[in-house]
C-alpha positions in Angstrom: 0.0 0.0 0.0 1.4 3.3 -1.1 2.5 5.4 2.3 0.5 8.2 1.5 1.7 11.1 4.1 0.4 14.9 4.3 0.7 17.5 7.6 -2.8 18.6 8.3 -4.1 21.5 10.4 -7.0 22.6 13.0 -7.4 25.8 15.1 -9.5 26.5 18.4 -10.5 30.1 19.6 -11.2 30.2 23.7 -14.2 31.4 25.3 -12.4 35.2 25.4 -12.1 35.7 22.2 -14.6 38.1 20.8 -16.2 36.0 18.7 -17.1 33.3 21.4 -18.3 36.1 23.5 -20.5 36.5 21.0 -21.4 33.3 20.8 -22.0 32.8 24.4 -23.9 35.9 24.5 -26.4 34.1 21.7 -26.7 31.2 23.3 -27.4 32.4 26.7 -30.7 34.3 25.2 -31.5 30.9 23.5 -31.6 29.0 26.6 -32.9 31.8 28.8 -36.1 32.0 26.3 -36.3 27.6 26.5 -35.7 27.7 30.1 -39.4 29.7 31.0 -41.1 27.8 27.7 -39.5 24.9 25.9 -41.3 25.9 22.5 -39.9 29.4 22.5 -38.3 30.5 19.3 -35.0 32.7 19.2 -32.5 33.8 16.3 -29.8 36.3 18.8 -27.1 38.0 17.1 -24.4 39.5 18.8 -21.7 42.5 18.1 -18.9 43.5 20.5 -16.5 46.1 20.3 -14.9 48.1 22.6 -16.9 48.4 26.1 -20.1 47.5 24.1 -22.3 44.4 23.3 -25.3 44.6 21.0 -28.1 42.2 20.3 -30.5 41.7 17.3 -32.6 39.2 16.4 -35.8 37.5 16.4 -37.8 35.6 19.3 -41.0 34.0 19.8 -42.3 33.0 23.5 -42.2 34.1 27.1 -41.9 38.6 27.6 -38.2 38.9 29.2 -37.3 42.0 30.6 -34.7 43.9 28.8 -33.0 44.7 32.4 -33.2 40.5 32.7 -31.2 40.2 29.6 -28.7 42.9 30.4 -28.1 40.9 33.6 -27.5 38.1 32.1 -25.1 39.5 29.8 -22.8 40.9 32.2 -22.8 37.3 34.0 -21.8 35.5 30.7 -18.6 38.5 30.3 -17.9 38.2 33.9 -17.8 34.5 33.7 -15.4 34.8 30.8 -13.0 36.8 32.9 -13.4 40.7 31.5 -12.6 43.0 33.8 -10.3 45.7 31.6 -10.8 48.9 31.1 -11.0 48.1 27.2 -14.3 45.4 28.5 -15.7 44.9 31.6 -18.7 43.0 33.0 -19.3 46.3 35.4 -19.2 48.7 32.6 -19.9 48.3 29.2 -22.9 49.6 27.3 -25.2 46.4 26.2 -27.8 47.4 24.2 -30.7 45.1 22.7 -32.6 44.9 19.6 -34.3 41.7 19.8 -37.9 41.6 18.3 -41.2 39.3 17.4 -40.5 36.8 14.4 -41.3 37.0 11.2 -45.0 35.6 10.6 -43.4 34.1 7.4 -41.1 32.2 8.8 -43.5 31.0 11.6 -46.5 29.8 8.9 -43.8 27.5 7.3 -42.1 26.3 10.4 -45.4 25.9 12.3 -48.4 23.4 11.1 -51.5 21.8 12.9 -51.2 20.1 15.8 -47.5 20.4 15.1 -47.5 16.4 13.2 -45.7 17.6 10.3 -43.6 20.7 11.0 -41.0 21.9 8.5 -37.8 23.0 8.7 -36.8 26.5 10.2 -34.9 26.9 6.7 -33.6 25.4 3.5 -29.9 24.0 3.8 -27.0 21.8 4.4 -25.4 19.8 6.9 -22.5 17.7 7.8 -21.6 15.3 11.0 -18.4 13.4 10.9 -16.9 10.7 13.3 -13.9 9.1 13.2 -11.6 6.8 15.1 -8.4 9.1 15.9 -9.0 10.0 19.4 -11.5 8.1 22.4 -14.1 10.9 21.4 -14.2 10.1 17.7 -13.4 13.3 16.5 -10.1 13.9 14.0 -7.0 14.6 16.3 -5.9 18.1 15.5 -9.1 19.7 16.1 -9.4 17.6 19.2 -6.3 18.7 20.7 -6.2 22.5 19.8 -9.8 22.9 22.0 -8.0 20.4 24.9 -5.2 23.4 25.1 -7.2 25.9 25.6 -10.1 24.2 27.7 -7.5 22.9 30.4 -5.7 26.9 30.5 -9.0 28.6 30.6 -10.4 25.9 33.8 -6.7 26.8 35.5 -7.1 30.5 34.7 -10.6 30.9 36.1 -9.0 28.6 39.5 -6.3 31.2 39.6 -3.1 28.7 38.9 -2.3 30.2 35.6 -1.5 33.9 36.9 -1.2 36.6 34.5 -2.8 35.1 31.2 -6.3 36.6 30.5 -9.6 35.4 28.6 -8.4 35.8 24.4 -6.5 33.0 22.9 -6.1 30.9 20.2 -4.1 27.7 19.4 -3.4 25.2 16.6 -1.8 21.7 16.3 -0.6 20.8 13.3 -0.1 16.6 12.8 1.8 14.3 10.1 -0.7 11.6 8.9 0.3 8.5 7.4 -2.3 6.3 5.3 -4.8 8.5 7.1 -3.5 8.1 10.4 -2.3 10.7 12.7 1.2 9.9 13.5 2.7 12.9 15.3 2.8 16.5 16.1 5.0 18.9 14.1 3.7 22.3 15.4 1.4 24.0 18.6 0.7 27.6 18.3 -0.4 28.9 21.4 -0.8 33.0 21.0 -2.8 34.6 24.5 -3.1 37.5 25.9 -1.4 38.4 29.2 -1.1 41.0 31.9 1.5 43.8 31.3 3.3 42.6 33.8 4.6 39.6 31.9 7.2 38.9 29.3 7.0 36.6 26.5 9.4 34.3 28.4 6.6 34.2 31.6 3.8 33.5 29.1 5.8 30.5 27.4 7.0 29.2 30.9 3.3 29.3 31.8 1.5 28.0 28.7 3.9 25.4 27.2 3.5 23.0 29.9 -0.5 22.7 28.4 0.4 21.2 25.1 2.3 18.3 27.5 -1.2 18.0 29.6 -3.0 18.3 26.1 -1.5 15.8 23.7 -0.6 12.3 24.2 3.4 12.0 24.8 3.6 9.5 22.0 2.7 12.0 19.4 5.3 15.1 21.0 8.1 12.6 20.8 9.9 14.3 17.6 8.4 17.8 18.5 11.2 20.0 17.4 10.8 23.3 20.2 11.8 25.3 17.5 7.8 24.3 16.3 6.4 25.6 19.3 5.8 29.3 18.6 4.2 31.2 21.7 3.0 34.6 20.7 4.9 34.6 17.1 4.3 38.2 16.4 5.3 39.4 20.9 3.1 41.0 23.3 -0.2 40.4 23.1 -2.0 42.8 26.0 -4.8 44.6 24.0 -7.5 41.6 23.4 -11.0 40.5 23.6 -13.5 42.9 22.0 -11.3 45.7 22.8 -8.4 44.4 20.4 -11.0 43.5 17.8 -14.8 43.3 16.7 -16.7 40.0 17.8 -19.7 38.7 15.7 -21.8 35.7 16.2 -21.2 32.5 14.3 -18.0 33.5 12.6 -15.9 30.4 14.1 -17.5 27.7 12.4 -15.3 25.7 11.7 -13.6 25.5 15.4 -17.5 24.8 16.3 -17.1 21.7 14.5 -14.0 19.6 12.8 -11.3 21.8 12.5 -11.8 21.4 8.4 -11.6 17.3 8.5 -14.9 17.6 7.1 -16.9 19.7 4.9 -19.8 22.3 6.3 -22.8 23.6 5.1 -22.2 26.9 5.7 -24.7 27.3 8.9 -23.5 28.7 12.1 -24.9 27.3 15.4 -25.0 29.7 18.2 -28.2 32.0 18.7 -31.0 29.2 16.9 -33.1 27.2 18.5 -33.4 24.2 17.5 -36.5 24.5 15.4 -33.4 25.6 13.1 -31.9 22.8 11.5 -28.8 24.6 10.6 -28.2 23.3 14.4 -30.6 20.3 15.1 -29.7 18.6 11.6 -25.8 19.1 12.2 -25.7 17.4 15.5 -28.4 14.6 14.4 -25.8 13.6 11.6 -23.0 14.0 14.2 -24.7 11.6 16.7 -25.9 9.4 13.4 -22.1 9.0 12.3 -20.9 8.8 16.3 -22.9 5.7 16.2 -21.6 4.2 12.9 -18.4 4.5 14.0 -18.6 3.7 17.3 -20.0 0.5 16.1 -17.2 -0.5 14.1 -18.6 -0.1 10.7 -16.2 2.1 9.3 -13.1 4.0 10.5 -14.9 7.0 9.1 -18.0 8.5 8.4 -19.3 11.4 6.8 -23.2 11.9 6.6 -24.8 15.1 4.8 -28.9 16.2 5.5 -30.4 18.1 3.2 -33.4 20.4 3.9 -36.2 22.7 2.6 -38.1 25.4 4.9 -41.4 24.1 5.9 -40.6 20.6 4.5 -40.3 18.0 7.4 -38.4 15.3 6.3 -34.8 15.3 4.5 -34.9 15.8 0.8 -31.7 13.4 1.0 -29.3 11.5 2.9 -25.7 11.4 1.8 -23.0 8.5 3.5 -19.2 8.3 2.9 -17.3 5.5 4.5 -13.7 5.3 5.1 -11.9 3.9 1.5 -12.9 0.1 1.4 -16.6 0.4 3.2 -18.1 1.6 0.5 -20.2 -1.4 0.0 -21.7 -0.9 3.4 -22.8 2.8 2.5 -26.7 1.1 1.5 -27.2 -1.1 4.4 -26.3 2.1 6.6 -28.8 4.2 4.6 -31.3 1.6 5.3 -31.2 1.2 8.9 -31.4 5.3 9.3 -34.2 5.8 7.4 -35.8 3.0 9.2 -34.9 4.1 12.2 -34.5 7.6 13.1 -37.1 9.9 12.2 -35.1 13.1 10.9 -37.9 15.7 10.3 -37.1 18.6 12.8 -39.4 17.7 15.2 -38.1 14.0 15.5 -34.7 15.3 15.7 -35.2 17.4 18.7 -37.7 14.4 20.5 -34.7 11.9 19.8 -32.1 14.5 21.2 -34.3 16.1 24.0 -33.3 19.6 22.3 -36.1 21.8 23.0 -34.1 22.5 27.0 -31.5 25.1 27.8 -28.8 23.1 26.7 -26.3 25.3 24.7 -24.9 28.3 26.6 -21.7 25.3 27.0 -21.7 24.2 24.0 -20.4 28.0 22.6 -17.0 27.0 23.7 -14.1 24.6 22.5 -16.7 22.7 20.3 -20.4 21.5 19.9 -18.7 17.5 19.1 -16.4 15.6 20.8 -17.5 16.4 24.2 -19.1 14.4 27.1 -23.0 14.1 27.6 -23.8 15.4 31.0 -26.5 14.8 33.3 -28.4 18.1 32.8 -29.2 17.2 29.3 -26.6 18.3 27.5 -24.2 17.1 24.7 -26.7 14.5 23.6 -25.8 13.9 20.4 -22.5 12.8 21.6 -23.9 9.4 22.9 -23.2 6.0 21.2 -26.2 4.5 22.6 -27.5 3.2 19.3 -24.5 1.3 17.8 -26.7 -2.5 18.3 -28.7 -0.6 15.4 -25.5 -0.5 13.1 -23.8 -4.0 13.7 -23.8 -5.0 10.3 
């Protein structure tokens, strides 16, 4: 067999930066309009800039107080860790814009007696599981959120002094005949307190791509390939070093690029939107496959119309050599999971307030918990796929 090798990439953004504020911002309104009624509708967009947060969007359900929402808003940035004259929980202007939902929309999404509701919207979109790490998910993406998940839970502790809420890092990995075989490069670039150096910040980040990544892949890790803050200092961040929008980090959201997306950001939908329901349904759909020991890999696409309930198609990809398998697969989904939106979010329990966490280092690849969350990341159904 021909040793076919090839370095591939993923990035992960923390909770600080201003895009996953954003993000977190979103969500919170989602789950604080399914928290008081569990059919609510909400599309939340969020801007940030400098000492400023402002929300748009659409909602259907329960009155909540705009002062209620401002709260809650300065508990998601104080939760982050903004305190800085640039952004802070105390002071900065949050202004909201949210409003009633388009009829439209609602006369396609809603039908009688709710039996054969449609899609929030026309669209596209992937899940993907395969067997690189315990979680199923491809390595590199894997490893890039453990980095910044373990520095942000010891930041927030107070063991890692002097490094604040904005960072980003990225693994790169050789793979051989598809398998990840080693690390070659960590980029690790966060912001810090003015009173440390670059040589403090690598002293106290480095030792996280150690905690992060398994030693057997850091073996031939060259230190030159570690680059901490490439470009220096890095003291001006968060929403006061740059602009934050919702749904602009798709692609850390998901797989890091091992697999394609459908263009649909998550954060701020309910899940009457399938742009979010649909994505994790093929996620926890391919889980399972995998999990199961069909394939080594497995790539599932959903296709939808607004105010049409069930899929206009199912797409499978199996790892090279299972491609013979891709029918029977087909088969036992569509005669056993009922994809319309409605079905999705009775098989996944998603009409709860389930996503503020899920804004953060990744909707996949993380561990159902035992308020509901994370769902879609069980492989409870792999007896189904036993071929």
């Amino acid at each position: 067999m021909q040793n076919n090798k090839y370095l591939f990439t993923s990035e992960s953004v923390s909770e600080g930066h201003p895009d996953k504020v954003c993000d977190r911002i979103s969500d919170m309104i989602v789950d604080s309009y399914l928290s008081k009624d569990p059919v609510s509708r909400v599309a939340c967009e969020t801007l940030t800039t400098t000492n400023k947060v402002v929300l748009a969007g659409e909602t259907r359900g329960p009155k909540i107080d705009k002062e209620e929402i401002i709260s809650k808003v300065r508990d998601c940035i104080k939760d982050i860790g903004y305190d800085q004259d640039g952004f802070s929980w105390k002071t900065a202007n949050i202004e909201t814009f949210l409003h009633e939902q388009s009829k439209d929309i609602a006369m396609g999404v809603d039908s009688k007696d709710n039996k054969d509701e449609g899609a929030g919207d026309q669209g596209i979109m992937f899940g993907f599981a395969c067997n690189e790490t315990e979680e199923l998910m491809p390595a590199p993406i894997h490893y890039s959120h453990k980095i910044l998940r373990l520095m942000a839970e010891d930041r927030k502790n107070g063991i890692l002094k002097g490094i604040e809420p904005d960072s980003k890092s990225q693994v790169t990995m050789l793979y051989e005949n598809e398998k990840p075989v080693k690390v070659t490069s960590v980029v690790i670039s966060t912001q810090h307190s003015k009173d440390l150096d670059q040589e403090k910040v690598k002293e106290a980040v480095i030792p996280y791509i150690k905690k992060s990544i398994p030693k057997s892949y850091l073996t031939d890790l060259d230190t030159k390939e570690i680059y901490i803050n490439p470009t220096g200092q890095f003291i001006i961040g968060g929403p006061d070093g740059d602009t934050g929008l919702t749904g602009r980090k798709i692609i850390v959201d998901t797989y890091g690029g091992a697999a394609p997306h459908g263009g649909g950001a998550f954060s701020g939908k309910d899940p009457t939107k399938v742009d979010r329901s649909a994505a994790y349904a093929s996620r926890y759909l391919a889980k399972n496959v995998v999990a199961a020991g069909v394939s080594e890999k497995c790539l599932i696409q959903l296709a939808y119309a607004i105010g049409v309930s069930k899929p206009l198609s199912i797409f499978i990809k199996l790892a090279n050599g299972d491609e013979a398998k891709v029918d029977m697969v087909k088969k036992i989904i569509e005669e056993n999971f009922n994809l319309s939106p409605r079905g999705i979010r009775e098989m996944l329990k998603l009409n709860n307030p389930i996503y503020e966490i899920t804004s953060a280092y990744g909707h996949f690849g993380r561990k159902p918990t035992n308020k509901g969350e994370f769902t879609w990341e069980k492989t409870d159904k792999i007896d189904l796929f036993k071929l």
